[in-house]
LUMKOLPA-689991 format. One record per atom (N, C-alpha, C): residue in one letter; atom name; x, y, z. Coordinates in nm, 4 decimals, padded with zeros to 6 digits. Layout:
BEGIN
residu  atome  u  v  w
A  CA  X  Y  Z;
...
***
This chain:
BEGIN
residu  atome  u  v  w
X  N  16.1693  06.5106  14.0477;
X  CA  16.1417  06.4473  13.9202;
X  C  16.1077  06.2996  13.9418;
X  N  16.0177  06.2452  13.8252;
X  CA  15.9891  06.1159  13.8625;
X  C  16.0010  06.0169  13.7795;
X  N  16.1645  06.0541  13.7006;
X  CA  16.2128  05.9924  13.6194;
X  C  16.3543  05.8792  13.6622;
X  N  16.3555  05.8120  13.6136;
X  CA  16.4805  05.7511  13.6523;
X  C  16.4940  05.6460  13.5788;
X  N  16.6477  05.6165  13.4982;
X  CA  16.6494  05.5140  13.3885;
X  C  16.8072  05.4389  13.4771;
X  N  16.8240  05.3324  13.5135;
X  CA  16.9376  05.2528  13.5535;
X  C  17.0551  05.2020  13.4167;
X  N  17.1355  05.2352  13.3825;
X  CA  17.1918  05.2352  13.2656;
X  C  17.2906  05.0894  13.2577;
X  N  17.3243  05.0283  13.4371;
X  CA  17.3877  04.9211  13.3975;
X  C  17.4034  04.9129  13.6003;
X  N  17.4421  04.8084  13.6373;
X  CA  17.4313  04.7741  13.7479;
X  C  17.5057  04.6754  13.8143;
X  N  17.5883  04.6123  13.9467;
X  CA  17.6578  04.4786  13.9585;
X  C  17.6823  04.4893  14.0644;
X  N  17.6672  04.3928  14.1162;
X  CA  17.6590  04.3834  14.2666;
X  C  17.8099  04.3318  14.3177;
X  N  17.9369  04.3731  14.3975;
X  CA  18.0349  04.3223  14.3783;
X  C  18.0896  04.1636  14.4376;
X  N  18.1995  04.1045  14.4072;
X  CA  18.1967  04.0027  14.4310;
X  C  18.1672  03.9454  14.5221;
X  N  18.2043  04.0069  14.7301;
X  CA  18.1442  04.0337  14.8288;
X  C  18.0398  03.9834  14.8244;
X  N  17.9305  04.0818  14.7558;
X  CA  17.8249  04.0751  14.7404;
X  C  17.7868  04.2063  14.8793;
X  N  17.8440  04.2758  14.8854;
X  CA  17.8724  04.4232  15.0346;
X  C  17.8412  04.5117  14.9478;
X  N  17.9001  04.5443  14.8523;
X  CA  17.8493  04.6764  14.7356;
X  C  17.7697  04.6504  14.6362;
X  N  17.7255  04.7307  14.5604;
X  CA  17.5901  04.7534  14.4254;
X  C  17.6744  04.8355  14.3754;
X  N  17.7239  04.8651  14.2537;
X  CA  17.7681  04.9859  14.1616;
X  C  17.6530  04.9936  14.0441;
X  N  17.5841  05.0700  14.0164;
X  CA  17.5032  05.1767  13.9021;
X  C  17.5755  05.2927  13.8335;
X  N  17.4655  05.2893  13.7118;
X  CA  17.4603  05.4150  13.6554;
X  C  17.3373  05.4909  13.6027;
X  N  17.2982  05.5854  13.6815;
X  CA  17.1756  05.6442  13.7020;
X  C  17.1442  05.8156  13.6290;
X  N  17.0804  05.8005  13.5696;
X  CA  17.0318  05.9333  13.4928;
X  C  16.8841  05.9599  13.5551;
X  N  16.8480  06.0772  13.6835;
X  CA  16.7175  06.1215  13.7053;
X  C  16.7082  06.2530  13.6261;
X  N  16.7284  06.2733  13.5464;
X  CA  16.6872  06.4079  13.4868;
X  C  16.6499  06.4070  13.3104;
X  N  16.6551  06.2973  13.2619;
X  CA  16.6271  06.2760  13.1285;
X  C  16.7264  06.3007  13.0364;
X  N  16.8313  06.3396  13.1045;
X  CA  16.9440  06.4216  12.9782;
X  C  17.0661  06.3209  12.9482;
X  N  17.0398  06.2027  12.9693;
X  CA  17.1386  06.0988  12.9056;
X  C  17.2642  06.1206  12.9764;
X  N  17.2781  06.2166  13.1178;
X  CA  17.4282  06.2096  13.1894;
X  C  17.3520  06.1546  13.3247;
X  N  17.4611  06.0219  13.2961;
X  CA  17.4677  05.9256  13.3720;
X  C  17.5734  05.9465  13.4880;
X  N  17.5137  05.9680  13.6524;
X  CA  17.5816  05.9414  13.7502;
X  C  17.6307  05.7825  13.7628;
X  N  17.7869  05.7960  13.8500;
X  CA  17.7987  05.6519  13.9357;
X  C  17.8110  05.6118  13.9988;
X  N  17.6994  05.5219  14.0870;
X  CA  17.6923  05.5272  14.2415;
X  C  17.7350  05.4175  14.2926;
X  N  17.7739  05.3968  14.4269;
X  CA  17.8129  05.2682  14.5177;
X  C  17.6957  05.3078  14.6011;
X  N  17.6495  05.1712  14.6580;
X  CA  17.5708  05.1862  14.7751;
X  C  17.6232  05.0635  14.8330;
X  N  17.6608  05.0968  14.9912;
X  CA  17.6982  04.9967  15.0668;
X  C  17.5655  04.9239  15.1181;
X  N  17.5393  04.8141  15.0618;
X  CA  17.4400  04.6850  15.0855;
X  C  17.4352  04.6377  15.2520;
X  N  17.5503  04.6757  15.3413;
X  CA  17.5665  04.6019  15.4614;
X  C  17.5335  04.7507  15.5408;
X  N  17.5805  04.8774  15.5026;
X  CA  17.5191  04.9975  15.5685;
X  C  17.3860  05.0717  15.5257;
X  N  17.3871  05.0004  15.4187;
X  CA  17.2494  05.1395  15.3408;
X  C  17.3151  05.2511  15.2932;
X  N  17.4344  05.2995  15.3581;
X  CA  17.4934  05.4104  15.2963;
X  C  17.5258  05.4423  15.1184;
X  N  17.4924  05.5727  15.0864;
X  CA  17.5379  05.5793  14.9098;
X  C  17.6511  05.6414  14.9308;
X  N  17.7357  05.5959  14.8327;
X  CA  17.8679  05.6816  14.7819;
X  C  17.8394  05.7228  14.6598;
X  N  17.8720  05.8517  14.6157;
X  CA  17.8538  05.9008  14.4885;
X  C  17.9741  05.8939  14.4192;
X  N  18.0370  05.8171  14.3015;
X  CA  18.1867  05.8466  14.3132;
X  C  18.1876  05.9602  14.1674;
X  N  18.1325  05.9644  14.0994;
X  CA  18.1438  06.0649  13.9619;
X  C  18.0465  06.0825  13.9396;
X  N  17.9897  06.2142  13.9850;
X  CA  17.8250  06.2710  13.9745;
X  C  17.8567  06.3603  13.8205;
X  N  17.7410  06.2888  13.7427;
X  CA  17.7379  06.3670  13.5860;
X  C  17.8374  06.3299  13.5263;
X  N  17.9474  06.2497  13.5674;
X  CA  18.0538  06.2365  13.4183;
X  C  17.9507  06.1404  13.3036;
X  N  17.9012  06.1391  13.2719;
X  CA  17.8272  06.0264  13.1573;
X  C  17.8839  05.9305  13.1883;
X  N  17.8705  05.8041  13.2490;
X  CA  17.9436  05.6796  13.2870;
X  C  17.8141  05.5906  13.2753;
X  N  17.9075  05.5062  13.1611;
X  CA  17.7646  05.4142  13.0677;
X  C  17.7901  05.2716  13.1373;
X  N  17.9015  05.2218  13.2223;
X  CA  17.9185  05.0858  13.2245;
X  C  17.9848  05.1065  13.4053;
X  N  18.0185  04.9906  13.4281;
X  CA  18.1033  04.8976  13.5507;
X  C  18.0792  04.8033  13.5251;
X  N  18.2219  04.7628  13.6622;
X  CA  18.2387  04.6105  13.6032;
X  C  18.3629  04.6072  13.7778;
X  N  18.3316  04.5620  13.8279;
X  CA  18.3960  04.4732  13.9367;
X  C  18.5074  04.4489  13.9369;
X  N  18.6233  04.4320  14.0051;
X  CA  18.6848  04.3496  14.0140;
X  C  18.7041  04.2535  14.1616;
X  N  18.7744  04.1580  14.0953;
X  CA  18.7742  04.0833  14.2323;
X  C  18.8081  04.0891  14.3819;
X  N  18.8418  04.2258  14.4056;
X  CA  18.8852  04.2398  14.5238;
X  C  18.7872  04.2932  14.6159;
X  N  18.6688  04.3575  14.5087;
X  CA  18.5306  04.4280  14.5823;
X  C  18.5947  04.5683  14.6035;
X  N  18.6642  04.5869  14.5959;
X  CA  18.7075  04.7703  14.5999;
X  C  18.7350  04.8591  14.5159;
X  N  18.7727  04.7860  14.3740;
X  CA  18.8045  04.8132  14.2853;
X  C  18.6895  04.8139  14.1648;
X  N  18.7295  04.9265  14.1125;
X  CA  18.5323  04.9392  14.0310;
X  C  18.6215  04.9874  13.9071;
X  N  18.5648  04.9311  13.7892;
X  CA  18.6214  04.9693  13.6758;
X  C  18.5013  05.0709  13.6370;
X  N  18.5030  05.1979  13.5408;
X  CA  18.3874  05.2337  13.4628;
X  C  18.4101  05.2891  13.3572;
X  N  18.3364  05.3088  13.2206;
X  CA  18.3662  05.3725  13.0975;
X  C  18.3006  05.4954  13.1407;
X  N  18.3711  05.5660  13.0822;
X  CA  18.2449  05.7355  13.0583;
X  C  18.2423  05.7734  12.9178;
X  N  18.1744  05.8441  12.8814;
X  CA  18.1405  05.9173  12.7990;
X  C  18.2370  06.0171  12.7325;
X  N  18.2184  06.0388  12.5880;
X  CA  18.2538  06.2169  12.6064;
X  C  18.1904  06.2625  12.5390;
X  N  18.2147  06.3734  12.4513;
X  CA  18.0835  06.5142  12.4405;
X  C  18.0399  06.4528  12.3285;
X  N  18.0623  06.3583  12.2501;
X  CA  17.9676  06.2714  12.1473;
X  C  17.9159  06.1441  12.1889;
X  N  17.9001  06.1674  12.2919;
X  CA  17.8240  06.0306  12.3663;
X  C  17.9315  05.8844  12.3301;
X  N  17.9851  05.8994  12.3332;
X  CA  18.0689  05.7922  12.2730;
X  C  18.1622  05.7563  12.4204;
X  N  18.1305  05.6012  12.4476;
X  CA  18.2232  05.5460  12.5477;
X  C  18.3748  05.5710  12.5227;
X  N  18.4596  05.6761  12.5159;
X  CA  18.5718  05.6517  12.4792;
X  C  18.6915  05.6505  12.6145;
X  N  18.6211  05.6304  12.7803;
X  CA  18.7833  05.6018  12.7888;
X  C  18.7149  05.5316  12.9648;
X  N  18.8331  05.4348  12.9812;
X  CA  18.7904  05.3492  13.1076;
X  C  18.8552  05.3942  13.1820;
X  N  18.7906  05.4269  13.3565;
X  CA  18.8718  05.4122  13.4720;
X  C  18.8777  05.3425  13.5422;
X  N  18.9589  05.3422  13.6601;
X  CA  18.9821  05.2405  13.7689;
X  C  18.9097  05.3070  13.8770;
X  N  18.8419  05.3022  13.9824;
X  CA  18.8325  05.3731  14.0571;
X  C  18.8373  05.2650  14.2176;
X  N  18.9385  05.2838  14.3256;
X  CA  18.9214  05.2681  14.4535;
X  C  18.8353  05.3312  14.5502;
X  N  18.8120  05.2189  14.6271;
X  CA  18.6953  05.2841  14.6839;
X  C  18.7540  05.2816  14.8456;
X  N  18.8486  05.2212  14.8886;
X  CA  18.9149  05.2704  14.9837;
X  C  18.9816  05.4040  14.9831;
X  N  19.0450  05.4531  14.9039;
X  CA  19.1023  05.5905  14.8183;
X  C  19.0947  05.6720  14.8195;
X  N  18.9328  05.6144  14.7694;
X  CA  18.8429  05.7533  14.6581;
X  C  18.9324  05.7858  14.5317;
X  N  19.0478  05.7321  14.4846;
X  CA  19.1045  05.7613  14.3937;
X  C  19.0611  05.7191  14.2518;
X  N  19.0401  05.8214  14.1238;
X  CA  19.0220  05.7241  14.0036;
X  C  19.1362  05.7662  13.9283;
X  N  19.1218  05.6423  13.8264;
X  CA  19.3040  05.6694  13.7567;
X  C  19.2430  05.6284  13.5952;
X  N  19.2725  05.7106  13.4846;
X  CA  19.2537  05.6560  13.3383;
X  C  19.3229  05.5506  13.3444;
X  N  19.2599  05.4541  13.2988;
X  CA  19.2943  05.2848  13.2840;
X  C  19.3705  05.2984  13.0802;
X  N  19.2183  05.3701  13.0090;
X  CA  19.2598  05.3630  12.8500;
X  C  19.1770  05.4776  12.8009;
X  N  19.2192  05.5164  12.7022;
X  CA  19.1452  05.6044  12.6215;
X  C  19.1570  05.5886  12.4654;
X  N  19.0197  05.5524  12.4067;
X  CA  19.0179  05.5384  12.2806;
X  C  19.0343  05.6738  12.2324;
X  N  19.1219  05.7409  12.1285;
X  CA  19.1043  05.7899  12.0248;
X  C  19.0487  05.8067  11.8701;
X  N  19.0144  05.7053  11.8541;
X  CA  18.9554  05.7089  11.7124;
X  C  18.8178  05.7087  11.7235;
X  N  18.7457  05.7835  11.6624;
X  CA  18.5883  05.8162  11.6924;
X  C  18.5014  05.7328  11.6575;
X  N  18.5767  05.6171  11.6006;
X  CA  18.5094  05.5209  11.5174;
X  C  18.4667  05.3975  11.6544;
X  N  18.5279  05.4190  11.7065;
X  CA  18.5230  05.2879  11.7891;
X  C  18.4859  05.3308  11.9367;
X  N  18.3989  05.2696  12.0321;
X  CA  18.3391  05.2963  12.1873;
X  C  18.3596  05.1810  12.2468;
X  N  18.4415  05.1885  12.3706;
X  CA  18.4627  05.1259  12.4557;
X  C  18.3876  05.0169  12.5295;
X  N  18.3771  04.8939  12.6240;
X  CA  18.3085  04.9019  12.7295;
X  C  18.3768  04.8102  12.8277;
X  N  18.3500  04.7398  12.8969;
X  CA  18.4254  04.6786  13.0424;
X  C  18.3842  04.5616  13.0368;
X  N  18.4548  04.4242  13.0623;
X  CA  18.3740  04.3168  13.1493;
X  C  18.4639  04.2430  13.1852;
X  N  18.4225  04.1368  13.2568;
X  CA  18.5062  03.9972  13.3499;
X  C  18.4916  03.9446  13.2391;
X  N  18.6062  03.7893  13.2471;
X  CA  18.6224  03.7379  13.1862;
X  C  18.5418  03.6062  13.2179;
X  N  18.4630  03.4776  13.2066;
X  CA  18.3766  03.3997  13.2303;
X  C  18.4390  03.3430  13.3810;
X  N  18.5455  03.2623  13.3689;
X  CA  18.6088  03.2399  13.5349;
X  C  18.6089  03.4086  13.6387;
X  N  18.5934  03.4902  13.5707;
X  CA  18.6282  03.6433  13.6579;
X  C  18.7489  03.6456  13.7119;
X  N  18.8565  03.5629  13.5912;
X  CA  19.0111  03.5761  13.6630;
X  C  19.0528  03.7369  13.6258;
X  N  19.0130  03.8380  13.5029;
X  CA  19.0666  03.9371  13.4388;
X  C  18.9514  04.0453  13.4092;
X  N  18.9857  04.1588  13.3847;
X  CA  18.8951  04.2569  13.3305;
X  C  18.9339  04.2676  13.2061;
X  N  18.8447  04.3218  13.0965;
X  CA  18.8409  04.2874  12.9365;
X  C  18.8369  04.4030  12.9040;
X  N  18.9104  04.5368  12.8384;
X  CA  18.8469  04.6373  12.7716;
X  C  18.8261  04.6150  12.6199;
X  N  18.6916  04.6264  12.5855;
X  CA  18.6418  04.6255  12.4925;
X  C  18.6427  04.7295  12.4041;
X  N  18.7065  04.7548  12.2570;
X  CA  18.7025  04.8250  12.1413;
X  C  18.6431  04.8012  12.0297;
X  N  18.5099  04.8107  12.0169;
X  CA  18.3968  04.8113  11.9554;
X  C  18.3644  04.9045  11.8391;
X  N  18.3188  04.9056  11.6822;
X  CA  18.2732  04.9936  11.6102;
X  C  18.1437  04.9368  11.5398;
X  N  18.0936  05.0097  11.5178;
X  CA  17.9278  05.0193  11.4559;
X  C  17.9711  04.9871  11.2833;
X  N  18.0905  05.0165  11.2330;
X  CA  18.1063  05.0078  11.1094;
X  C  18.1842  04.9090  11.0745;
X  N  18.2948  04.8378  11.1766;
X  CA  18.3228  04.7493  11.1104;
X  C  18.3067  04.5832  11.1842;
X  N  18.3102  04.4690  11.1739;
X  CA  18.3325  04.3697  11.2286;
X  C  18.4479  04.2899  11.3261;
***
């Protein structure tokens, strides 16, 4: 296929890893990849979970990401190690009203989970 849409991207603090989120098939499920920058090597760490975001943390091993669920809706963040391979639910929104997303804080002392709704302010 000769499709491919990049959904969000960050190179880690290092600056040794790239984390993405890549959809080649048109169907809005987003893989999430590491590629080691100093090997060329890819790591795939959650092929098809819908994973709309990352976000770094400061140690370079540690990869935060939101995924999806079956209403497209960002509702829950993980942690994922990449020494590990381990991922761990960080949060999970319940209320359908509201979608998640991830970021550093401007110094990049903290990670931020974000609870967001379309309906209210």
């Amino acid at each position: 296929s000769d499709y491919v849409h990049l959904q969000d991207f960050k190179i880690s603090p290092n600056e040794r890893f790239l984390a993405y989120c890549v959809d080649t098939k048109g169907s809005d499920t987003y893989s999430g990849q590491v590629i080691d920058l100093e090997s060329k090597s890819k790591r795939v760490l959650f092929e098809g979970s819908n994973t709309m975001g990352v976000e770094w943390a400061q140690d370079s091993a540690t990869l935060f990401y939101t995924k999806q669920d079956e209403k497209q809706r960002a509702s829950q963040v993980w942690k994922h190690n990449l020494h590990s391979s381990a991922s761990v639910l960080v949060y999970e929104e319940r209320d359908e009203e509201f979608f998640l997303s991830v970021t550093q804080t401007r110094n990049k002392r903290f990670i931020v989970i974000n609870s967001n709704s379309k309906n209210t302010s």
